[in-house]
Structure formats: C-alpha cells, structure tokens
One Martini backbone bead per residue (centre of mass of N, CA, C, O) as a GRO file, in nm:
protein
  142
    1UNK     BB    1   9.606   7.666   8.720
    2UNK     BB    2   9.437   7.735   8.920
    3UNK     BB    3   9.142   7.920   9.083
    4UNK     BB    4   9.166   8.279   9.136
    5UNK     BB    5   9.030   8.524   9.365
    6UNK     BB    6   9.071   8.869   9.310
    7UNK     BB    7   9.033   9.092   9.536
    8UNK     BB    8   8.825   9.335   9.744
    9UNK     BB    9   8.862   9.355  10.109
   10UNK     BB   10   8.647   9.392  10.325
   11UNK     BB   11   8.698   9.564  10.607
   12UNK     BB   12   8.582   9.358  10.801
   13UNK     BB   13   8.794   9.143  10.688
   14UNK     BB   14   9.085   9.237  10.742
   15UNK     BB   15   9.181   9.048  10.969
   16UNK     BB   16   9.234   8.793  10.746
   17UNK     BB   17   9.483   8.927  10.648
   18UNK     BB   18   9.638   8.958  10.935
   19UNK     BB   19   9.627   8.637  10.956
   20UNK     BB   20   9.846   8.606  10.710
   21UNK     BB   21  10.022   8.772  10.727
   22UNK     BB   22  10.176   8.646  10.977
   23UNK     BB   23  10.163   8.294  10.863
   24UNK     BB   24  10.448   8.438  10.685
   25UNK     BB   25  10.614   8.686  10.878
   26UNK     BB   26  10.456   8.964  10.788
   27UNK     BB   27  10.466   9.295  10.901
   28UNK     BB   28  10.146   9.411  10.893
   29UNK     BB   29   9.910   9.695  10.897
   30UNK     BB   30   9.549   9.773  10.860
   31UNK     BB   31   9.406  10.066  10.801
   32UNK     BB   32   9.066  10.171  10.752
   33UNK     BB   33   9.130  10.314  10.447
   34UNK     BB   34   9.243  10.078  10.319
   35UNK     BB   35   9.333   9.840  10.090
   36UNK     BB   36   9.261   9.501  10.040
   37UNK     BB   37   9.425   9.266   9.795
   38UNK     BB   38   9.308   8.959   9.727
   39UNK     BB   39   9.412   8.601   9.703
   40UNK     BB   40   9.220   8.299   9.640
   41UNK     BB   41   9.205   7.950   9.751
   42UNK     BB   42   8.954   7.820   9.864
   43UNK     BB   43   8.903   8.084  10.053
   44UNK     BB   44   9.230   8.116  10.097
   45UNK     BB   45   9.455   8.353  10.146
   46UNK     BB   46   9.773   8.379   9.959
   47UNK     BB   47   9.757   8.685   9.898
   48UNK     BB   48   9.872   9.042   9.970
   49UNK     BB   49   9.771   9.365   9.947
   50UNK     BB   50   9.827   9.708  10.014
   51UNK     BB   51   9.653  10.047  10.026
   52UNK     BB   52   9.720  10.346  10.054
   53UNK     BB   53   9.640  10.668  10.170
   54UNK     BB   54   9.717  11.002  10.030
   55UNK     BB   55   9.643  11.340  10.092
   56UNK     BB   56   9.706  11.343   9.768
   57UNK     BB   57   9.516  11.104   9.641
   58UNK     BB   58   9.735  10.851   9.667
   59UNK     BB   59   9.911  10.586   9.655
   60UNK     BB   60  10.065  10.319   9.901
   61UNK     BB   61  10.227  10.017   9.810
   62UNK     BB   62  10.203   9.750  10.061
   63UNK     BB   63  10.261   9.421  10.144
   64UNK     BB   64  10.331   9.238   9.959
   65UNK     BB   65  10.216   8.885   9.966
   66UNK     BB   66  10.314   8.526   9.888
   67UNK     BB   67  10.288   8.220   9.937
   68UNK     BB   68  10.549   8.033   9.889
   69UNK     BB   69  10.414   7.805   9.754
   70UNK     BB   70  10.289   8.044   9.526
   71UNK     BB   71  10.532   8.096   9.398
   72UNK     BB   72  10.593   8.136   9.060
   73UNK     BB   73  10.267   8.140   8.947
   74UNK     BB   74  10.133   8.418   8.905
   75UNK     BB   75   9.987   8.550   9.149
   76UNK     BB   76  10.174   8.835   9.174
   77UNK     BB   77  10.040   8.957   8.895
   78UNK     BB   78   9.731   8.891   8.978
   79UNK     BB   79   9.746   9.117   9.235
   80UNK     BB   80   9.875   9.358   9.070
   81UNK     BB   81   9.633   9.353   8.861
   82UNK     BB   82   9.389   9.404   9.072
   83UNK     BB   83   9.495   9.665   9.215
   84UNK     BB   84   9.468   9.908   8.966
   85UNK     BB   85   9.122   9.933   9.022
   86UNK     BB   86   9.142  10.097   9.255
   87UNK     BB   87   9.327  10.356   9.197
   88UNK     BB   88   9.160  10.520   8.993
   89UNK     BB   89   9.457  10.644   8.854
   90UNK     BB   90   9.612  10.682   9.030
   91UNK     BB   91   9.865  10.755   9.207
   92UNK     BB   92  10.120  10.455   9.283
   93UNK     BB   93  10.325  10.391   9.529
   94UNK     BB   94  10.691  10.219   9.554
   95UNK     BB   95  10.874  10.019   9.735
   96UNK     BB   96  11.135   9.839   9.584
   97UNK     BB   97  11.341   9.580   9.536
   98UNK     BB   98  11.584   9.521   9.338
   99UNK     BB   99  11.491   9.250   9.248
  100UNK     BB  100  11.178   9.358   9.162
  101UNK     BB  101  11.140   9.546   8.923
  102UNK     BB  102  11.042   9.374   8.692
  103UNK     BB  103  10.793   9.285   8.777
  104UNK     BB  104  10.689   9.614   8.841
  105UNK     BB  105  10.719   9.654   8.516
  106UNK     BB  106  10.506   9.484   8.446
  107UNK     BB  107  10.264   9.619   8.646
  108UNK     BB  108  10.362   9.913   8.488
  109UNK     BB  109  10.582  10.044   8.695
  110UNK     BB  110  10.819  10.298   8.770
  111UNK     BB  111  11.084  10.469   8.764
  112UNK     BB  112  11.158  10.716   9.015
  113UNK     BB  113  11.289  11.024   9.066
  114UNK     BB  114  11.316  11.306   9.245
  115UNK     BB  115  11.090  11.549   9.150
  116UNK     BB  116  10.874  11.278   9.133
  117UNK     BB  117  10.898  11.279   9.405
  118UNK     BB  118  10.766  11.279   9.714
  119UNK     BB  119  10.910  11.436   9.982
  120UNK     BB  120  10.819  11.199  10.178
  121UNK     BB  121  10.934  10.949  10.020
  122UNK     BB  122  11.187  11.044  10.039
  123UNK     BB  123  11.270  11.049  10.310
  124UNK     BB  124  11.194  10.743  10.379
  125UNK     BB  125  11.393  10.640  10.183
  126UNK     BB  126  11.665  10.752  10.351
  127UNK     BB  127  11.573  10.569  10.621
  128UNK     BB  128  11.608  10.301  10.435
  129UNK     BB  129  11.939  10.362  10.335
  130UNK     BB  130  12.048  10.393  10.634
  131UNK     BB  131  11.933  10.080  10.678
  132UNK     BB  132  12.077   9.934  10.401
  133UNK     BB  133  11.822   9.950  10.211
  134UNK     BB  134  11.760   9.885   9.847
  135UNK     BB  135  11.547  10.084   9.711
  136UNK     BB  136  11.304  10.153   9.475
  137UNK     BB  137  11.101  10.389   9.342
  138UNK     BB  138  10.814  10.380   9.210
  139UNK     BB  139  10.530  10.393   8.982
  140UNK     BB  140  10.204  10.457   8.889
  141UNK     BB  141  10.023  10.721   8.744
  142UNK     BB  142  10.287  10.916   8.647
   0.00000   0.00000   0.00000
C-alpha cells in the first residue's frame, strides 16, 4: 500500500476536511474545539474523523469516514489508530453501527452499556434507536 500520512489537521485548515466530507456525501460540521485527524496520500485528504470535546473532558468520536476508492485497504485502521494519541488517555466514546463493531474493537475500543455510559450519550442514543438506527455505544480508556 503506498505511503500515507495520518496525522491532526491544523484548526485553520479545518475548511479541507469539510470539503472532503461534502466529495464523500458526508454531512458532518466541524466545530472550532473539534479536533480533526485526517489521513493523506499525495497531500489529498482520503479519510478524517473528528473528536468532539466533552465537558467533562472526555471525547466523542464522529464522522469517521474514508473515501471508497481506499476503503478495505487498512486506511481505516491507520487513521483510528492515529486518532489513540489525540485522546490523551482520556475517555472517548462513540456510536457504532452494528456491523462495524470489530473494526472498532480491534482499534481498542469496547462496548459499553448502562451506567457506563454518560446520560448524555444514553439519551443521543435512545433519540438514535427511536428513528430505527441500530448503533452500539463503545469506549476507548473507559
């Protein structure tokens, strides 16, 4: 596989995500806190997800996305283990769709129920599960 660049995308650079998101059908926002690690091949942005900050200091993982073209090539894998040292140990959560569990549990990340989860996020998911998406909540450092 070529050589490909993972790394956190500079805050003003934020907008190249956002248009990366959009060429995929992607609707995801990027808010100024956000934290952006984007995967790269030849200075080309082909996958990014974002860490959302949370107020109690943990992180919530969204918008993971990689360009079909690269998808099933480990690019996926490369850019959730890229995202590991943003977190900064701290706990970070995300909803999962069910078929995509092993990914993210291969990338660290557990499942979590009950009172594992923040209210917060019960609740999101509750408002997920009501409009018939089928998501499970994970964790990293929970």
């Amino acid at each position: 596989m070529p050589e490909l660049l993972i790394g956190l995308l500079e805050p003003q650079k934020h907008p190249l995500a956002l248009k990366f998101y959009r060429s995929t059908g992607f609707s995801v926002n990027v808010g100024r806190n956000d934290r952006v690690v984007v995967a790269k091949y030849e200075q080309t942005i082909i996958a990014a997800l974002k860490l959302m900050p949370r107020s109690d200091e943990s992180w919530f993982l969204r918008g993971m996305c990689v360009a079909s073209s690269w998808r099933r090539q480990g690019v996926g894998t490369d850019l959730l283990e890229g995202a590991v040292p943003v977190t900064k140990r701290k706990p970070c959560y995300c909803f999962v769709f069910n078929h995509l569990e092993d990914f993210y549990r291969r990338g660290g990340f557990h499942t979590i129920e009950g009172d594992s989860v923040p209210l917060d996020l019960q609740q999101a998911h509750q408002r997920y599960s009501e409009q018939g998406k089928k998501l499970i909540t994970m964790a990293l450092n929970v």
